[in-house]
C-alpha positions in Angstrom: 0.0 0.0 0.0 1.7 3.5 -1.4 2.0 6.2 1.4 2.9 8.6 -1.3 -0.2 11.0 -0.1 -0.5 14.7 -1.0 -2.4 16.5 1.0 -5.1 19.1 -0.5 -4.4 22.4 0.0 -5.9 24.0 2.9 -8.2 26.5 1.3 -8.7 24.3 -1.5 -12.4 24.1 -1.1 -12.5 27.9 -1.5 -14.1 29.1 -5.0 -11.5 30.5 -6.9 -13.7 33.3 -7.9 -14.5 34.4 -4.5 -13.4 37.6 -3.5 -12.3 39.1 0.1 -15.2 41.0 0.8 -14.0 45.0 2.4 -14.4 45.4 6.2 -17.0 48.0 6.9 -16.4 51.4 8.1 -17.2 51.0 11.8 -17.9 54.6 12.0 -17.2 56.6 15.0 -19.0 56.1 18.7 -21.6 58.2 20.0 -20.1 61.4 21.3 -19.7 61.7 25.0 -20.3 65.2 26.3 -18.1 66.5 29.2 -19.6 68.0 32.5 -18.6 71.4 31.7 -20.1 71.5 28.0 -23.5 70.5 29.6 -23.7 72.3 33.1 -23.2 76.0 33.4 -22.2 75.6 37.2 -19.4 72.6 36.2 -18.3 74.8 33.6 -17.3 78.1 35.8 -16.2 75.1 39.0 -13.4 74.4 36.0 -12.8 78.1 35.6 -12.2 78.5 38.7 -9.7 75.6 39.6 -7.7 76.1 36.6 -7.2 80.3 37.8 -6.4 78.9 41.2 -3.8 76.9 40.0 -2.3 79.8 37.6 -2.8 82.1 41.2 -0.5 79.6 43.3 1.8 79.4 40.6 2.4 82.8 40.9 2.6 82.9 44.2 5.3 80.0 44.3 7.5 82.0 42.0 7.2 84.9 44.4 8.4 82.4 47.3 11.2 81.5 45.0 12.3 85.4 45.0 11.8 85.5 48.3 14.0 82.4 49.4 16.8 82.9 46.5 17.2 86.7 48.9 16.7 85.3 52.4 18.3 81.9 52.4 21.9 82.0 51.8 23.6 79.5 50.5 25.6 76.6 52.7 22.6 77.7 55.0 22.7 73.2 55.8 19.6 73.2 58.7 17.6 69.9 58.3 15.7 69.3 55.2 14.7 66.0 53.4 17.2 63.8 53.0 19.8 66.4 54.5 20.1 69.0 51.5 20.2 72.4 52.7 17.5 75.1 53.2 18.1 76.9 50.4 18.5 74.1 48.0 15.4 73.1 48.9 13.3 76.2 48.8 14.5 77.1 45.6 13.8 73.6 44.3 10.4 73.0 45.5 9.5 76.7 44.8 10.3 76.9 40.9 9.2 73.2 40.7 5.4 73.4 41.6 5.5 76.9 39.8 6.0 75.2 36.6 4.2 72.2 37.6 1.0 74.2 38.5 1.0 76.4 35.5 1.3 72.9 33.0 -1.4 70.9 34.8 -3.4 74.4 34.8 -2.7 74.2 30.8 -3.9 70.4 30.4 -6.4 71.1 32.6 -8.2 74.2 30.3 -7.4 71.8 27.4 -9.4 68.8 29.0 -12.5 70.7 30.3 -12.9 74.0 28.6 -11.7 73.7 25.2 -13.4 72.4 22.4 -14.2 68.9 22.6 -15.6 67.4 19.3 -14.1 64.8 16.2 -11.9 65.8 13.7 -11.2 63.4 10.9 -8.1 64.5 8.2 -7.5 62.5 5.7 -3.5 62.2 4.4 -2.2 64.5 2.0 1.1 65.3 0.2 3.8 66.7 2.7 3.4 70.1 0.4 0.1 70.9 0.7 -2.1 73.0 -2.1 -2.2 76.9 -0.5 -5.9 76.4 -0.2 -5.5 73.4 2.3 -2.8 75.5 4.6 -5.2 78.6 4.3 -8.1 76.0 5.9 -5.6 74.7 8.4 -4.9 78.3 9.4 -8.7 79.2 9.5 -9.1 75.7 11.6 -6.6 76.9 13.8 -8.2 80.2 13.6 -11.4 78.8 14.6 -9.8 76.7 17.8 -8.5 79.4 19.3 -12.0 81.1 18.9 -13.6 77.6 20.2 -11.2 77.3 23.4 -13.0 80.7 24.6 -9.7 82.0 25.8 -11.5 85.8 24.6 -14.2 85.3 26.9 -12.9 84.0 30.1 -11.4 86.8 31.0 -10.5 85.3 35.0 -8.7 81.7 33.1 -6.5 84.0 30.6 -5.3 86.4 33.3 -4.3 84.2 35.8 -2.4 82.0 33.2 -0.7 85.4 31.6 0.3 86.2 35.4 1.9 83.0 36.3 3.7 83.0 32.7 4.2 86.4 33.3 5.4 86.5 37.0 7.8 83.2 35.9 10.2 85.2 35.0 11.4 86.7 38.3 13.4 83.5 38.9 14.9 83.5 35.9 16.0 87.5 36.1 17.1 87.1 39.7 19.3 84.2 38.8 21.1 86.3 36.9 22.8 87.4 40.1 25.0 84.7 40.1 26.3 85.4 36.9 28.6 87.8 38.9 31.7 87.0 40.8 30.1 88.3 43.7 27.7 90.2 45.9 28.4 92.9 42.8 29.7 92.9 39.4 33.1 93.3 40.1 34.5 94.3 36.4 38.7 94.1 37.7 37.7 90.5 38.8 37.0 89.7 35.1 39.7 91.9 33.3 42.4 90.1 35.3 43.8 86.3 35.8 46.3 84.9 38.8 48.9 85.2 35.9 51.5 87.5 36.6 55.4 88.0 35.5 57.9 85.4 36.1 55.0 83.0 37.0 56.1 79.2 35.3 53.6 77.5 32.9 52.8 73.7 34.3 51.5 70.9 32.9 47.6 70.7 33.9 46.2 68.1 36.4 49.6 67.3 37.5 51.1 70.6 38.0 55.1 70.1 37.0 57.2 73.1 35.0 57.1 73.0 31.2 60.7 73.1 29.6 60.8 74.5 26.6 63.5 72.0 25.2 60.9 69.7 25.7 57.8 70.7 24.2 57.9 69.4 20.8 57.4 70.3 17.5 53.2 69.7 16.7 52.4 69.6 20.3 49.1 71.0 22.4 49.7 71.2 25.8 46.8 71.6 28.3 48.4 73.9 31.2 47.8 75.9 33.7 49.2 78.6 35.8 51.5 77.3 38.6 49.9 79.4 41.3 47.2 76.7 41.3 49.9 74.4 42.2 51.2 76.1 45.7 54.2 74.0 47.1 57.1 75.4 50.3 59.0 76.0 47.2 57.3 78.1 45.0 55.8 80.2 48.0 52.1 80.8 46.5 49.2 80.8 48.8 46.7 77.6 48.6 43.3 78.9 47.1 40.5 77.2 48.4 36.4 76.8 47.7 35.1 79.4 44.8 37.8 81.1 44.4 40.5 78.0 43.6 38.0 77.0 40.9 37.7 80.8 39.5 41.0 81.2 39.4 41.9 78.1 38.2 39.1 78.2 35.3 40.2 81.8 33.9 43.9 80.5 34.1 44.1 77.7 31.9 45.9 77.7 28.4 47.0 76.0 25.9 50.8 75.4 24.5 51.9 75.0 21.0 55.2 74.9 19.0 55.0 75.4 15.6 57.5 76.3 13.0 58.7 80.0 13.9 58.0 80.8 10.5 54.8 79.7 10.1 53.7 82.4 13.0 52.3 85.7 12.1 52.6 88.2 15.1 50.2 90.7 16.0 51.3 94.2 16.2 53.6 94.3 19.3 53.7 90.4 20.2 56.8 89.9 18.1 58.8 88.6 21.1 55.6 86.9 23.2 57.1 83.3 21.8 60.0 81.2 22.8 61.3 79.3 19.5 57.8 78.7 17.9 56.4 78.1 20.9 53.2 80.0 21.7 50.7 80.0 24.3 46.6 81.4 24.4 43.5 81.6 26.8 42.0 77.7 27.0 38.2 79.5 27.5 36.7 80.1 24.4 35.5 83.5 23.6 31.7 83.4 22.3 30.5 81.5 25.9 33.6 80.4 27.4 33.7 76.3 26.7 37.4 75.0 27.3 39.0 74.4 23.8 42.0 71.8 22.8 41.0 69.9 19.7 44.0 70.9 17.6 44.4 70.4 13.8 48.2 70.3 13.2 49.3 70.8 9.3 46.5 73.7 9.7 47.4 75.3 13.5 43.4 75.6 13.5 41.9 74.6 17.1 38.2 74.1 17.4 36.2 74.7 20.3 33.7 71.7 20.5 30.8 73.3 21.7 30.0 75.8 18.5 32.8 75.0 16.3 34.2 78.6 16.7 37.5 78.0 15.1 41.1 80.1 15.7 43.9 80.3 13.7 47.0 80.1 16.6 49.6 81.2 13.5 47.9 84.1 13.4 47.1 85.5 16.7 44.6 83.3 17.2 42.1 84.8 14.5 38.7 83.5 14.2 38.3 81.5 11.2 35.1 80.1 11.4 31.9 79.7 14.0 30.0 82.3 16.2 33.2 83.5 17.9 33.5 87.2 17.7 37.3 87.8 19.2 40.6 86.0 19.0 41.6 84.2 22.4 44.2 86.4 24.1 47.7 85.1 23.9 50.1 85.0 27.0 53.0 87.1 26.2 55.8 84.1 27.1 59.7 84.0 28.1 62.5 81.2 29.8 63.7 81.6 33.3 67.5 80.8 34.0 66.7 77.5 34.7 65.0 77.2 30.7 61.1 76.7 32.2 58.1 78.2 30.8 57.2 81.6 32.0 54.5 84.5 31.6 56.4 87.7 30.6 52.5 89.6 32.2 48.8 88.7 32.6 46.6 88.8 29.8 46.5 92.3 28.1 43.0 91.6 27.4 40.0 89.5 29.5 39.3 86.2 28.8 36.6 84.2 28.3 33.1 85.6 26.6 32.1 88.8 26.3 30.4 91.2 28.2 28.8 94.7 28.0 31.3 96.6 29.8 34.7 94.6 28.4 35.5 97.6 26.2 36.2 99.8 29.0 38.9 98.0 30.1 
């Protein structure tokens, strides 16, 4: 008996003519009205709650003024979880500001604006100018829909708290200074000074010059932020180690001699081809040290600002607006890297009053 069997197919039976038949359009459910677009009294109980919560988000920017003034800073009586006061005013403050006013804005979108089906059909990514003329008279018309012109008490409140928002962010701006005040000398100047050595960053040892090679970028720093028995500087501590230490740093380069073009009067600021700038960028102050060699171009990773170090550090490309300031430099007896001055010009980004220095 042959077990050679071959099974029919399983649709088989099915006529060939036969034809999927299209699944019908199941339409759309009955609409559900919401409270508020059926009873007057839910409608302004709405109202209400959503200005309240546009109200206490004003009010919680207003603390935030209050505590950013009154708390200072280090002020370390017990909060949750042992952060200090005014860490934790400031946080909860601003945070249930901006929570309140964006559960007051889902809120007004949930219960008082308009609440019906809209059904757009797909269309070319470049629409015909009469469809974005109807979009903009849709748009138009939702605006007109969300009654935001006649509730006069929900579009205060939420201008106010939008409005009043911004105290945080303009007294923040304090911090911006140095200090209690905007101390311009503190800006203007660095901890360089003449006869100070150049040393290698992070691990603070004296740069000979015999030693810095021929294509090299060294990341350095002043040696002041490296205070020993030997060298005599005072040890920085806190704020102002990191201030100093931040405005400080520079980068080294030796490049052919005659490759350098000198700016008027910095024809004796390098030692054999080697030539030192500002590390802190100068459109918003990012550290820069990604060095292109064959071009002497170094590019500051944050907006691609781009200096030419052969040539006084021009800007070459990116937002940058000024050259980094070059560290006039010299050789001690004992053939280390030294600064001939400070800066003859502030570092970093600019600021309003930088010209008057």
């Amino acid at each position: 008996m042959s077990n050679d069997h071959t099974p029919e197919p399983y649709d088989s039976h099915v006529p060939a003519h036969r034809e999927a038949e299209p699944i019908p359009d199941p339409g759309l459910p009955e609409h559900t009205w919401r409270p508020t677009d059926v009873d007057p009294k839910a409608e302004k109980r709405a109202e209400r709650q959503i200005a309240a919560m546009f109200i206490l988000a004003m009010v919680s920017a207003v603390l935030f003024v209050v505590a950013y003034f009154s708390l200072e800073v280090g002020d370390n009586w017990d909060t949750f979880l042992g952060m200090g006061a005014s860490t934790m005013a400031l946080g909860v403050t601003l945070g249930v500001s901006l929570l309140l006013i964006g559960v007051g804005i889902i809120h007004l979108a949930r219960k008082l604006m308009a609440d019906v089906e809209m059904v757009e059909m797909r269309h070319p990514a470049a629409s015909p100018q009469e469809d974005r003329d109807a979009t903009v008279e849709a748009l138009n018309a939702g605006l007109d829909e969300a009654g935001i012109g006649r509730r006069p008490l929900v579009r205060n409140t939420m201008l106010g708290a939008v409005g009043v928002l911004g105290l945080p962010a303009v007294v923040l701006l304090r911090d911006l200074a140095p200090g209690d005040t905007l101390d311009i000398d503190k800006l203007a100047h660095t901890i360089w000074e003449p006869g100070m050595r150049l040393v290698r960053d992070v691990v603070g040892t004296p740069i000979l010059a015999s030693e810095v090679e021929m294509g090299d970028l060294i990341n350095a720093a002043p040696e002041a932020m490296f205070p020993t028995e030997e060298n005599g500087y005072p040890e920085l501590h806190g704020a102002e180690e990191q201030v100093q230490k931040a405005k400080g740093a520079i980068i080294v380069v030796r490049m052919n001699p005659e490759d350098i073009t000198h700016g008027e009067g910095r024809d004796k600021w390098t030692v054999d081809g080697i030539i030192c700038y500002s590390k802190i960028c100068t459109h918003v102050g990012c550290p820069i040290s990604l060095y292109e060699r064959t071009t002497h171009h170094v590019l500051c990773p944050c907006h691609q600002s781009t200096f030419d170090l052969a040539d006084s550090a021009k800007v070459v490309f990116g937002p940058a607006a000024r050259p980094l300031p070059q560290l006039p430099l010299a050789v001690d007896e004992e053939g280390y890297l030294v600064a001939q001055s400070d800066f003859n010009e502030p570092i970093g980004a600019s600021y309003w009053e930088r010209e008057k220095q």
